[in-house]
C-alpha positions, -999 to 999 in steps of 0.1 A, spaced: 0 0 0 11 34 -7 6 64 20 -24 36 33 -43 37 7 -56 1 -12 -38 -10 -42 -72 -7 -67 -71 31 -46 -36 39 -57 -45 28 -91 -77 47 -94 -55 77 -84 -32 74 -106 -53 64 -140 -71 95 -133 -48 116 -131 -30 98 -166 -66 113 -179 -61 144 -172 -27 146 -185 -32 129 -216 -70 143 -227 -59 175 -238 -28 154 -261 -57 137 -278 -80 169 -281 -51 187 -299 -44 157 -322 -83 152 -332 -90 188 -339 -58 192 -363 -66 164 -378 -100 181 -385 -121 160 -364 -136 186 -343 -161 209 -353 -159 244 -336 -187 235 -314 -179 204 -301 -145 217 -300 -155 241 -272 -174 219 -256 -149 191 -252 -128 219 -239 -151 230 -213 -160 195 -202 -120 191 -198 -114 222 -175 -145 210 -154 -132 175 -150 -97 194 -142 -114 209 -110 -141 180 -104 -116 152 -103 -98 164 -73 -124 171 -55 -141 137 -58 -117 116 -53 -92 135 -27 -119 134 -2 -127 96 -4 -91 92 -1 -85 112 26 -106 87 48 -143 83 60 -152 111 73 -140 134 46 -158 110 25 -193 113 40 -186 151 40 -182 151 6 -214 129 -2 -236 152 23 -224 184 1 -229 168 -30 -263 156 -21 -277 191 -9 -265 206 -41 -284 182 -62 -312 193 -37 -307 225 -43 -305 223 -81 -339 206 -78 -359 222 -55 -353 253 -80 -364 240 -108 -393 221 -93 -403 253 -73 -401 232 -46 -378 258 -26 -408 282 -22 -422 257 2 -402 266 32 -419 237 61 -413 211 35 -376 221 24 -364 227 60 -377 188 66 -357 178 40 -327 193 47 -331 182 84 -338 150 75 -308 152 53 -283 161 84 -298 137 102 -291 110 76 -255 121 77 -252 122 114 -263 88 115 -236 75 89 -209 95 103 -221 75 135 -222 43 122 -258 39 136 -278 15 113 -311 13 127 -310 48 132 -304 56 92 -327 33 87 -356 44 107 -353 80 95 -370 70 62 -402 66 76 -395 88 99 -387 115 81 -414 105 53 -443 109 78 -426 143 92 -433 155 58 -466 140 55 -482 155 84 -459 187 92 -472 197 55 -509 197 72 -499 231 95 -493 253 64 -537 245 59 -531 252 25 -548 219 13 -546 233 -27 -510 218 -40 -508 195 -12 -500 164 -28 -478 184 -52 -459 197 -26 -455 165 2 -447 143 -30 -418 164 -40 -402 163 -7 -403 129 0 -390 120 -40 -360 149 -29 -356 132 3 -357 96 -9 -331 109 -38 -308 127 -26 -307 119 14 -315 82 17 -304 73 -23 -273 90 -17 -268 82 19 -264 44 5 -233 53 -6 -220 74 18 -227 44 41 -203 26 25 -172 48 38 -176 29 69 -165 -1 57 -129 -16 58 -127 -11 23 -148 21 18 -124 34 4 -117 18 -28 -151 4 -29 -161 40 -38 -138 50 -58 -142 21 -80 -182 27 -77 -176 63 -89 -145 55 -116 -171 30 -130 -201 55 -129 -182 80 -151 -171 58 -174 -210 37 -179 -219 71 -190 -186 73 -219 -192 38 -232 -228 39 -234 -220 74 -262 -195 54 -277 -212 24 -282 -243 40 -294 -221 63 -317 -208 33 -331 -236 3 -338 -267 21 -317 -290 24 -339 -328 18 -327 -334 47 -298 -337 32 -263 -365 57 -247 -366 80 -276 -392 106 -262 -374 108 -225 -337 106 -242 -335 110 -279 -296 99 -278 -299 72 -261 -299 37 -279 -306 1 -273 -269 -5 -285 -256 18 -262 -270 7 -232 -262 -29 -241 -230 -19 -250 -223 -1 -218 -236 -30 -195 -208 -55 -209 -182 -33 -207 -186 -13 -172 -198 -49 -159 -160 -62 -174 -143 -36 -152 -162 -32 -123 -161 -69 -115 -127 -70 -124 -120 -38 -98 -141 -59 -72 -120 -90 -77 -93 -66 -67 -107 -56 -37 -124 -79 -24 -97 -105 -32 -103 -142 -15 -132 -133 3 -170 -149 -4 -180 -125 -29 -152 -132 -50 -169 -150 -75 -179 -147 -107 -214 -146 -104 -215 -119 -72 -190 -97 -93 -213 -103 -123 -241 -94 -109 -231 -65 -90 -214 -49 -121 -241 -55 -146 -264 -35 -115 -242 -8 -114 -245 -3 -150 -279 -7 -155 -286 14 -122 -266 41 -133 -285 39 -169 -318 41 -152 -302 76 -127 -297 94 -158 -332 83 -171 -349 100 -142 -336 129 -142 -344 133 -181 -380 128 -173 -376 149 -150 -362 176 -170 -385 171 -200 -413 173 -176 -405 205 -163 -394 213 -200 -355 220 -191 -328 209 -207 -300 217 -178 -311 216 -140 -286 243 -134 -256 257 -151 -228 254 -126 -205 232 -142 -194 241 -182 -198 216 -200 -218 197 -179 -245 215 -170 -255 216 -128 -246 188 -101 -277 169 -107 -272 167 -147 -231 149 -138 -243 131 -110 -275 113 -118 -257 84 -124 -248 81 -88 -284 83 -75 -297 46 -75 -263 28 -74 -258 34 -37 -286 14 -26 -285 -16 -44 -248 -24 -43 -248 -16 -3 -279 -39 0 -262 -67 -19 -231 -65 -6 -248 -63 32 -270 -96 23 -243 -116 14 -218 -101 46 -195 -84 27 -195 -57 45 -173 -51 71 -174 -22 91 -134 -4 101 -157 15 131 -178 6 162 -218 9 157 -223 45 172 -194 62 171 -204 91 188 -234 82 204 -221 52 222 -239 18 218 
């Protein structure tokens, strides 16, 4: 190990920054040799200087240890909340955003604490807090409109997210997300490439026009390749080292990750938007670059916690005392 950090860590590290260094090399190379339009020239360039500053700042803090980590997941997520309780209008509704974003705190106090039941329980908890708090504005016209979008934010971006977050605590948090996040990224590039190269029959055409069956496919053999490949790595010698576990849990992470960036493009053509913010060049907002993220948590920490994989570096309730 170097500086403490897991081997599949170290390498993570490292290919990303051989990215960063090398991307602008084949940008330069592409558009003399007339490949590049001017438009998609500037936009490759502007999704380059984002990745520049993003890349850092994801994977330094997941590096740096749990803590950091969950930090970094709790900002995250209350910037995607942010992003979408603008666009939905959802912000205007003070009772049910200031539920959310305690129920949000609370969600990360509870991982930070490594108090299971607790995190658990504040689904429901939190739910019906939203439910019936909603009830004291007496404002029974956009009712429904209003406690469904806080519980679909709260469900998102606090308990969706917090999945993941969760898995800082474990002995292997650490390259476990990193690998989850490497992989993420890159579902996204080989879905476009594969559906720039044999997609041909559109996959949801009137939610994302781009997309393609061939695509998707494509994407879910590849990213499926490596992540299982990563996890063999990681989890080296130990139960779920084996070839169906790591098939299975890389074929979900692709096909979660499709399905994140499917939501949010109903979403957006719903409320007829085509960024949910503009924060990022390139990219568009938080929630448009990390949609991805939003249903992978869940279902690899729920696997991986069925079949005792999971092994937590940290007492249950660290700082409440169990």
């Amino acid at each position: 190990m170097i500086f403490g950090l897991h081997p599949v860590a170290v390498g993570i590290l490292a290919a990303a920054t051989a990215m960063l260094v090398l991307t602008p090399l084949l940008l330069i190379v592409l558009d003399r040799a007339g490949r590049l339009n001017p438009k998609l020239h500037t936009d490759l360039w502007a999704r380059y200087k984002s990745w520049l500053v993003m890349t850092p700042l994801i994977l330094l803090p997941l590096a740096a240890g749990r803590l950091p980590a969950i930090a970094a997941v709790a900002i995250l997520s209350t910037l995607c909340y942010r992003e979408f309780a603008r666009a939905t209008g959802l912000f205007r509704d003070r009772l049910v955003s200031a539920v959310v974003a305690l129920g949000g705190l609370l969600v990360t106090f509870s991982i930070a604490d490594n108090f299971y039941p607790f995190f658990h329980a504040l689904t429901s908890l939190v739910v019906s807090s939203i439910v019936v708090l909603s009830l004291f504005v007496d404002q029974p016209k956009g009712y429904i409109q209003r406690v469904a979008l806080g519980i679909f934010a709260f469900m998102l971006f606090a308990v969706s997210l917090g999945h993941y977050s969760y898995l800082a605590n474990d002995r292997l948090g650490i390259p476990l997300q990193m690998a989850i996040v490497l992989c993420v990224e890159l579902n996204d590039v080989f879905a476009y490439c594969c559906g720039k190269t044999f997609g041909h029959r559109k996959l949801a055409p009137q939610t994302s026009p781009n997309k393609t069956i061939g695509g998707a496919l494509g994407a879910t053999v590849l990213t499926t390749l490596l992540f299982a490949t990563l996890l063999h790595l990681i989890f080296r010698g130990s139960p779920i080292d084996h070839p169906v576990h790591l098939a299975v849990l890389g074929a979900l992470l692709s096909l979660t990750g499709q399905c994140g960036d499917l939501v949010m493009s109903s979403i957006k053509r719903d409320l007829g938007i085509k960024d949910m913010a503009a924060t990022i060049p390139g990219h568009g907002g938080f929630l448009d670059r990390f949609d991805s993220m939003l249903f992978v948590g869940p279902i690899l920490f729920h696997y991986l916690y069925y079949f005792g994989a999971l092994e937590f570096a940290v007492p249950a309730r660290v700082f409440t005392g169990g």
